[in-house]
Structure formats: structure tokens, C-alpha cells
C-alpha positions in Angstrom: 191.3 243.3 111.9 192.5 245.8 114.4 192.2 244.7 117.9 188.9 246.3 118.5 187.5 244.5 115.7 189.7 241.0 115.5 187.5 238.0 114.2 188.6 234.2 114.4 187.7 232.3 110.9 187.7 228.8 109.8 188.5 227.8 106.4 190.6 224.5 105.5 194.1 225.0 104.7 194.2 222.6 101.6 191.9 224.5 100.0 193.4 228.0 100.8 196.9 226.8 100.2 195.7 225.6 96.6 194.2 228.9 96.1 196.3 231.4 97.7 200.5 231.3 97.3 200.5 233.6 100.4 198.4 230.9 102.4 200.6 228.0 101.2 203.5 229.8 102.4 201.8 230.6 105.8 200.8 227.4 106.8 204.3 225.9 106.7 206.1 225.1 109.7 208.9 227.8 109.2 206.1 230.3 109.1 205.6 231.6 112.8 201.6 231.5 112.5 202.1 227.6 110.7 202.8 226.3 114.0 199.5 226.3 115.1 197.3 226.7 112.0 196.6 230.3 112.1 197.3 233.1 109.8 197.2 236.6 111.5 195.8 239.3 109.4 195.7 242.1 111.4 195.6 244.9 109.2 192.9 243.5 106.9 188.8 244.2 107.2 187.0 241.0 109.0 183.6 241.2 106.3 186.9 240.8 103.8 188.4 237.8 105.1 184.7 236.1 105.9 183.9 236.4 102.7 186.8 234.3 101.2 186.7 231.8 103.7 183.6 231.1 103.3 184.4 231.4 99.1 186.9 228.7 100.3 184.4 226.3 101.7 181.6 226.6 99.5 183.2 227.3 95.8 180.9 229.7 93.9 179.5 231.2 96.9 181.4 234.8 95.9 179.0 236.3 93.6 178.5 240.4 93.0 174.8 239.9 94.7 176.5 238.3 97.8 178.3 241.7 98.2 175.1 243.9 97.7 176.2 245.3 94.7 178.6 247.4 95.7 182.6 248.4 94.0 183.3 249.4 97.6 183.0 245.9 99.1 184.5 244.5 95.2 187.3 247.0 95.5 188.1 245.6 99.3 188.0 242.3 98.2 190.1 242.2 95.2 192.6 244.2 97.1 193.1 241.7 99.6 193.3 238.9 96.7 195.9 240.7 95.7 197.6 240.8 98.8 197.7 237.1 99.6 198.0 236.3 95.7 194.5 234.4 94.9 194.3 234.5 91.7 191.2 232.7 91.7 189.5 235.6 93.9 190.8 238.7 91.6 188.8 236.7 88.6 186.0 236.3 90.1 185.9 240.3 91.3 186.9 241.1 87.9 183.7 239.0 86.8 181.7 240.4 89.3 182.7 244.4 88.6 181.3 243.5 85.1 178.1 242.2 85.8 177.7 244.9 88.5 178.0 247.3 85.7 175.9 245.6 83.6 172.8 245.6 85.9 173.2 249.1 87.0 173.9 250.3 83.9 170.4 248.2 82.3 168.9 249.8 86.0 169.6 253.6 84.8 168.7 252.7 80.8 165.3 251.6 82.6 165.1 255.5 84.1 166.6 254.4 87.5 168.7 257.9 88.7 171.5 255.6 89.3 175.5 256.1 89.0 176.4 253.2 86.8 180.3 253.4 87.5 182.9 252.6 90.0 183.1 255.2 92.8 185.8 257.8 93.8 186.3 255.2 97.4 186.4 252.3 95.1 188.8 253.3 92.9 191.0 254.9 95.9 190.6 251.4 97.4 192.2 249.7 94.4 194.6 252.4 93.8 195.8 252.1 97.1 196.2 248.7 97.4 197.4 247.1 94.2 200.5 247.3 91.9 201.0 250.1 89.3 199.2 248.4 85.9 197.4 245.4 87.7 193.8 244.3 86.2 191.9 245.9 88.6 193.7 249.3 87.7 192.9 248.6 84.0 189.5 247.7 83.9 188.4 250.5 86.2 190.1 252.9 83.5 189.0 251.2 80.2 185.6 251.4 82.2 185.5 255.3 82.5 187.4 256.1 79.2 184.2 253.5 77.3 181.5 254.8 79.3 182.2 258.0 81.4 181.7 261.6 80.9 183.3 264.8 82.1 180.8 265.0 84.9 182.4 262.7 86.3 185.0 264.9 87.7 182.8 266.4 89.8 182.5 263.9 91.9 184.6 263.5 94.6 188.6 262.9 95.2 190.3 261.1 92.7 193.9 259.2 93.2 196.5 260.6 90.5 197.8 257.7 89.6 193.9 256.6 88.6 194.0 260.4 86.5 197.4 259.5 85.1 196.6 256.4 83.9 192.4 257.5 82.4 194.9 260.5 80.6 197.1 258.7 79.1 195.0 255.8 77.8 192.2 258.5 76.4 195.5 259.2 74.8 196.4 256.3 73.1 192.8 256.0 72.3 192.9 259.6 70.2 196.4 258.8 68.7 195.2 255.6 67.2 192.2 257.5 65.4 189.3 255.2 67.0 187.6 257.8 69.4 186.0 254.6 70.6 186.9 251.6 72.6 187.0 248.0 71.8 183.7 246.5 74.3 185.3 245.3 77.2 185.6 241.7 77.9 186.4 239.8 81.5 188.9 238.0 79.4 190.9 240.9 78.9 191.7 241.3 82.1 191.5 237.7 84.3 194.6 235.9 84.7 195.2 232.3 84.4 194.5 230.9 87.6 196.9 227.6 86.8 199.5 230.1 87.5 198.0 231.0 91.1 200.1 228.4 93.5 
């Protein structure tokens, strides 16, 4: 984190080397920080980094109810996955973005006055911090153009790209004569973590 808000965290390096190609490479000698065991991450959120570390130490821990349910804290997450390449980590948000829309969406079938679907933040989050056509970006789109309505727009600031990218596949959607979507599956958008390090 920033100066104001820097934490210290523990996790052990054969484990976050296995899981992360960005940890592996900063725990080498060459690597400035790999001198002494430490990997500064000073432009990242501390509640982020906790919660892989402690993923680290205790596999299975990261779970959507750990975060409180929220894309916000997903988004976060999966972004800084992304940056230090944990496959592993991205899957397990993907996973957890799906059954987060699963219970809300069950919550507000019950009569629950509930929005079922990724925020305008959340979406900026992953928008911001993740390559042009990465999972994240897909899922969150194939999750408005399955489930979403034009009310939707109402809601706040949406990124561009994010509008670009819902247009185009509603697109491709209309041209191939469906005017529905296949049901998404987690396995449509995971990667395989044997490819991670």
C-alpha cells in the first residue's frame, strides 16, 4: 500500500513462487527485493494482498463468503492476480463471481430488492486493471448480455471499453439468430492453472 497505509505480510515463498510467475521471479537473487525475502507492493490495496497470503497458507480459504459477497472486493482481487500472474487466484474469483451471482440472483427470485449483477466500480475495477479480452472482461459481459436489461444503464459510469465490448457481443449474438445466450459455465472462462509458473 501507499505509505500511510503499508502492511507487512507473511506467506512462504515456495508456495507463492508455485503459484504466482511474478513471485517466482521476485524472490530470486537478481531481483532487488529477493535479497532479503520481501516483495514491495506499494501500489496495491493491503485487504488485497492479506487475502492471498493467507489463500497461500491455508489453500481453499478464498471463498466468495470470505469477501462478504461483494464484486468490489472480487474485482480487486482478480486484478491483482492478474498482475502478479496467479493463475490459480483468477479461477477461483472467476468461481467465486459465479456463485455470487447465483445466491443473489436466488436472493432477488425470493423477493429480496437486490441488484443481482456486477457493479459500475467493479467493472471499472476490472476494466482498469486487466488486458483487453482477459476472462474477467468476458464473463462480466456475457453476464450482462444473459441477464441484464436496459435499466441497467441508468446506473452509474460505465468504462467504454466495458460498452464496446457488451455492443459488439449483443452483436454477434443478433447476427447468429439466437437472441439468447448459451448458460454460462466457469469453465468457459478459467484457465489451466498447469500453465501458471
Amino acid at each position: 500500500g501507499s505509505d500511510n497505509d503499508q502492511e507487512t505480510f507473511f506467506a512462504f515463498p515456495s508456495i507463492l513462487s508455485r503459484r504466482s510467475r511474478f513471485s517466482k521471479a521476485a524472490l530470486k537473487v537478481w531481483w532487488a527485493e529477493g535479497n532479503n525475502g520481501e516483495i514491495v507492493l506499494s501500489e496495491d490495496r493491503p485487504k488485497t494482498v492479506a487475502i492471498i497470503c493467507s489463500s497461500t497458507r491455508f489453500p481453499g480459504i478464498l471463498e466468495a463468503r470470505d469477501l462478504h459477497n461483494t464484486y468490489v472486493e472480487l474485482s480487486h482481487l482478480y486484478v491483482f492476480a492478474e498482475k502478479v500472474q496467479d493463475i490459480t487466484t483468477k479461477n477461483t474469483v472467476l468461481e467465486a463471481f459465479f456463485e455470487l451471482l447465483h445466491v443473489l440472483h436466488a436472493q432477488y427470485v425470493m423477493g429480496y430488492d437486490i441488484i443481482t449483477m456486477p457493479s459500475p466500480q467493479a467493472i471499472r475495477i476490472i476494466y482498469a486493471g486487466t488486458p483487453t479480452g482477459c476472462s474477467a472482461r468476458r464473463l462480466l459481459v456475457d453476464m450482462y448480455v444473459a441477464s441484464a436489461d436496459s435499466d441497467f444503464l441508468e446506473e452509474g459510469y460505465w468504462p467504454p471499453e466495458f460498452m464496446l465490448d457488451l455492443a459488439r457481443t449483443l452483436m454477434d449474438v443478433c447476427a447468429a439468430g439466437s437472441y439468447t445466450t448459451a448458460p454460462l459455465t466457469v469453465e468457459k472462462y478459467t484457465e489451466n492453472p498447469d500453465e501458471d509458473v
